[in-house]
C-alpha positions as CSV (number, residue, x, y, z in Angstrom):
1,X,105.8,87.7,79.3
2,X,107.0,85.2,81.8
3,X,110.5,87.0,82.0
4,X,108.7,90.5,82.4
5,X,106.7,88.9,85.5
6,X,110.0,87.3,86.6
7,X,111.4,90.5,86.8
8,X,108.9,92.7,88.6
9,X,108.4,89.9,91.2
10,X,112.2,90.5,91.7
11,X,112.0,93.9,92.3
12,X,109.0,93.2,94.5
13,X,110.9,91.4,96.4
14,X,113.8,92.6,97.5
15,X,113.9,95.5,99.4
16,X,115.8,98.2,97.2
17,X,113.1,97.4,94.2
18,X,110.3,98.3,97.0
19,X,112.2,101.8,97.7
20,X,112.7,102.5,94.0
21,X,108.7,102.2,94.1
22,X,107.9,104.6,96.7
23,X,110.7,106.8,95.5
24,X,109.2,106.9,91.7
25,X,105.4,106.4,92.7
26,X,106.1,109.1,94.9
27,X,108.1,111.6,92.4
28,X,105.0,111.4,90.4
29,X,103.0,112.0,92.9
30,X,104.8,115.3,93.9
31,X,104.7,116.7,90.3
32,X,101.2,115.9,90.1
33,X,99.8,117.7,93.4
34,X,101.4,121.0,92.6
35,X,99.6,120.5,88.7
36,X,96.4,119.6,90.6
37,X,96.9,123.0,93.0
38,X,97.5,125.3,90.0
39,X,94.0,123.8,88.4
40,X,92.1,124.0,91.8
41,X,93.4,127.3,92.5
42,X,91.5,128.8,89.4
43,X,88.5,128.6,91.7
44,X,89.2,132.3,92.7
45,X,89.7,133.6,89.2
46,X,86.2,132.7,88.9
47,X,83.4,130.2,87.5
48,X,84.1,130.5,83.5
49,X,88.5,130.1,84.2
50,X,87.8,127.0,86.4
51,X,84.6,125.6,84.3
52,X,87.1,125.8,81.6
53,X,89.5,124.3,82.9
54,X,87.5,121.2,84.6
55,X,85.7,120.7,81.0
56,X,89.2,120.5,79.3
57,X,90.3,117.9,81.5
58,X,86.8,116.1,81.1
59,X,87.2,115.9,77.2
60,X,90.6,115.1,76.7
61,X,91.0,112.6,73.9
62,X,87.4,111.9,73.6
63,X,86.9,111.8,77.6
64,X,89.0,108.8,77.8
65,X,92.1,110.6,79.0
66,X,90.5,111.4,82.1
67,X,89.6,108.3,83.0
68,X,93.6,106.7,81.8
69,X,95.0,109.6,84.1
70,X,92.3,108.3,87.1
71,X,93.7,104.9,86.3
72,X,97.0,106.0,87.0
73,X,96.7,107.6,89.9
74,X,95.2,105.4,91.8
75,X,97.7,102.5,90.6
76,X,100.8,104.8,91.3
77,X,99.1,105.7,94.8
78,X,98.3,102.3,95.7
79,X,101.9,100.6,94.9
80,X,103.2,103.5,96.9
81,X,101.1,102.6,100.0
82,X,101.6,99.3,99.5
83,X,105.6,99.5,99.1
84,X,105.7,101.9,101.8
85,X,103.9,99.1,104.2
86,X,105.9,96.2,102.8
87,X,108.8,97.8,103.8
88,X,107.8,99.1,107.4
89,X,106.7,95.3,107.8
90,X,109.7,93.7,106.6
91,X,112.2,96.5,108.6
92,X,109.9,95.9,111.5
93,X,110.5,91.8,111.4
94,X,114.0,92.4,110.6
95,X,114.5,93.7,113.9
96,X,116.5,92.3,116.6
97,X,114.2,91.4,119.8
98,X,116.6,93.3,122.3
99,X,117.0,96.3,120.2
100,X,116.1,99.6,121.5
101,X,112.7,100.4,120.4
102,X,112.5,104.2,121.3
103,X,113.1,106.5,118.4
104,X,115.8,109.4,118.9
105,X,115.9,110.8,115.3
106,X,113.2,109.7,113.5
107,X,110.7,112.9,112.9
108,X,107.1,112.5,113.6
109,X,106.2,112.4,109.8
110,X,108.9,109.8,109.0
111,X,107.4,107.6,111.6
112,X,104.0,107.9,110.6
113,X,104.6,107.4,107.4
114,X,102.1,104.5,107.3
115,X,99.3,105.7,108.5
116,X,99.3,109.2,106.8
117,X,99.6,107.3,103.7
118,X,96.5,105.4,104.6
119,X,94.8,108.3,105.0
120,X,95.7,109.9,102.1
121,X,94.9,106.7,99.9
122,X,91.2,106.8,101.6
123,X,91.1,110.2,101.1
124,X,91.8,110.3,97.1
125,X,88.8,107.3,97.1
126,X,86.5,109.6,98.6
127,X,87.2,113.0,96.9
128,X,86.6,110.7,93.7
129,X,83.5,109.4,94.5
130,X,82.1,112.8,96.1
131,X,83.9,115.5,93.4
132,X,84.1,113.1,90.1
133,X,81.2,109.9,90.6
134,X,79.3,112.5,92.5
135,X,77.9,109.5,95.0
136,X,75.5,110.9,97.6
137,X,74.4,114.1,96.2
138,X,72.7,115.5,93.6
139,X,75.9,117.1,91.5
140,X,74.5,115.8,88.0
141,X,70.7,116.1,88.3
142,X,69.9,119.7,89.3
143,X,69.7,122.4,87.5
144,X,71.6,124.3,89.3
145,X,75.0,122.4,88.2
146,X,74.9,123.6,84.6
147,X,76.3,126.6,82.8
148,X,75.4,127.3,79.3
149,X,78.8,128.9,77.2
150,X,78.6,129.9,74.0
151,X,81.1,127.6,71.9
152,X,81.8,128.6,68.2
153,X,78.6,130.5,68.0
154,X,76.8,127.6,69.7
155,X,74.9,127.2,73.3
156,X,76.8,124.6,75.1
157,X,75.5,123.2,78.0
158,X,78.2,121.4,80.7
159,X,78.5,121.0,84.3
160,X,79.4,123.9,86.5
161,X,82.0,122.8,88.3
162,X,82.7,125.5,89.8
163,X,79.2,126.0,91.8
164,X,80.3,122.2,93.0
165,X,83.5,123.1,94.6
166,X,81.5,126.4,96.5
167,X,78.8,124.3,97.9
168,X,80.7,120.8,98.4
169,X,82.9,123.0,101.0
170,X,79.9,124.9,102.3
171,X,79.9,122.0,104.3
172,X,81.6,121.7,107.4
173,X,82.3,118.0,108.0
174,X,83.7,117.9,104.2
175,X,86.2,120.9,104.6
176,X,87.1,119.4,108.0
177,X,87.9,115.8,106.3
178,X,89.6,117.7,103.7
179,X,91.9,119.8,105.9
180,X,92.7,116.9,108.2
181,X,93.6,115.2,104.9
182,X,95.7,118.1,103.5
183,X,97.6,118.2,107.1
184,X,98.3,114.3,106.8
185,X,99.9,114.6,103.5
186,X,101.5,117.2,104.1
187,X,103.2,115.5,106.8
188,X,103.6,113.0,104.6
189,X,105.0,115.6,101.9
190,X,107.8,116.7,104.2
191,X,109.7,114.1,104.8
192,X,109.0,112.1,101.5
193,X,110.1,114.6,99.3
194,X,113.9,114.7,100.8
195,X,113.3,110.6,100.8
196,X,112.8,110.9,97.0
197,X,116.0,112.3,96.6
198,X,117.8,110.0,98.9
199,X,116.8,106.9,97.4
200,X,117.8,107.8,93.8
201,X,121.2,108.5,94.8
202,X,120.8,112.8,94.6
203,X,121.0,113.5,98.4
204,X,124.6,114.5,99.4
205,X,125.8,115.4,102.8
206,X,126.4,118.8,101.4
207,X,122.4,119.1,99.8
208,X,120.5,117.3,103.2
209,X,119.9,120.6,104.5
210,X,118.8,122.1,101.2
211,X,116.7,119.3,100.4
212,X,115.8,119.2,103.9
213,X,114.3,123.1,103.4
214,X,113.0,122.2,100.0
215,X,110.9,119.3,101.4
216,X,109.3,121.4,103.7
217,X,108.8,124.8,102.0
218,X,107.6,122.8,99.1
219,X,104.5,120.8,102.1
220,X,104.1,124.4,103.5
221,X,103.2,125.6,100.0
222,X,101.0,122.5,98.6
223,X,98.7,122.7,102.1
224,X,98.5,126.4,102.4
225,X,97.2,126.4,98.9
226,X,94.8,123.4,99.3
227,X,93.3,124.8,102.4
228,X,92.9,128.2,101.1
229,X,89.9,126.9,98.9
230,X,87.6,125.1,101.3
231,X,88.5,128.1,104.2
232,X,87.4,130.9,101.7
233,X,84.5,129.1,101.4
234,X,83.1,128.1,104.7
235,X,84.9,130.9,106.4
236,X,84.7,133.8,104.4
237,X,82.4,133.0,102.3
238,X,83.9,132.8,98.4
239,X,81.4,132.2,95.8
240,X,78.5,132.5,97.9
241,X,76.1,135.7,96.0
């Protein structure tokens, strides 16, 4: 046990441990975001696809699969922020005092890095606590969040996830949130993508201008799709008879 703390408090340390976090915190990251699009995006094949869907990932392994994925998350998110500061810190202090400070080639998003990761981590915390602990409305207790299904031959009663999503973005100060949140990461998502790449050795002057695109077309495509939910709603009004 002591050698396996050894270790990690070595890779802590130095600085090429701390990218190998953000690069693999981040990797998962990526692969889970355009999972959690494909689920969210079942809103608009309607309330029994996405009910289905959001029960399914409610029940797995007894419910407690859920909760290890949560667990996760928020452990893979929170090294990633954390790395990601650590480093800007320790760059920062590395600095010499009569070095330029101005910024010639650095993108916006690489240099705000930081903060949009801040963001994003305060953003996951909330969307848990208003979509999945439900805290400050009444998601569990009225009748109005239920759906009865027929299961083998059986009335089931479960939650109606789906009525939660329409009136959680009838909202205008929560779709705002959540569209300032989806532009931050994906800000965040176009540089970090390509950085993912670069850090494990798989960017090559010949592929930084593929990966370059990729980055980019693959942000475009994660917050067009996230923002198409919460505009269809308030907007155009999806879901509302």
């Amino acid at each position: 046990m002591n050698a396996i703390i050894a270790s990690l408090t070595v890779i802590w340390t130095s600085s090429i441990g701390k990218k190998l976090i953000v690069a693999l915190t981040g990797a998962f990251l990526v692969i889970f975001l355009a999972g959690h699009l494909v689920g969210n995006l079942l809103v608009f094949v309607g309330r029994e696809a996405f009910n289905d869907y959001a029960y399914f990932l409610h029940h797995m392994f007894h419910g407690a699969g859920i909760w290890l994925f949560r667990v996760i998350m928020i452990g893979a998110l929170t090294l990633h922020v954390a790395a990601t500061i650590s480093l800007a810190l320790q760059n920062r202090a590395a600095r010499k005092p009569y070095e330029c400070q101005a910024v010639i080639q650095a993108s916006l998003s690489s240099r705000t890095m930081v903060w949009s990761g801040l963001t994003i981590l305060a953003f996951f915390i909330y969307h848990i606590m208003h979509f999945t602990m439900r805290v400050g409305n009444q998601y569990d207790t009225l009748p109005r969040y239920k759906e009865t299904v027929m299961n083998n031959g059986e009335p089931l009663v479960r939650h109606d996830a789906w009525q939660m999503v329409i009136d959680g973005f009838s909202n205008g100060w929560v779709t705002l949130f959540y569209i300032i949140s989806m532009t931050l990461l994906c800000s965040h998502l176009s540089h970090g993508v390509a950085s993912v790449f670069q850090t494990l050795g798989l960017r090559f002057k010949k592929s930084a201008g593929v990966l370059r695109c990729l980055s980019l077309g693959y942000a475009l495509v994660i917050w067009l799709g996230f923002i198409s939910i919460p505009l269809a709603i308030l907007c155009f009004g999806f879901g509302k008879a």
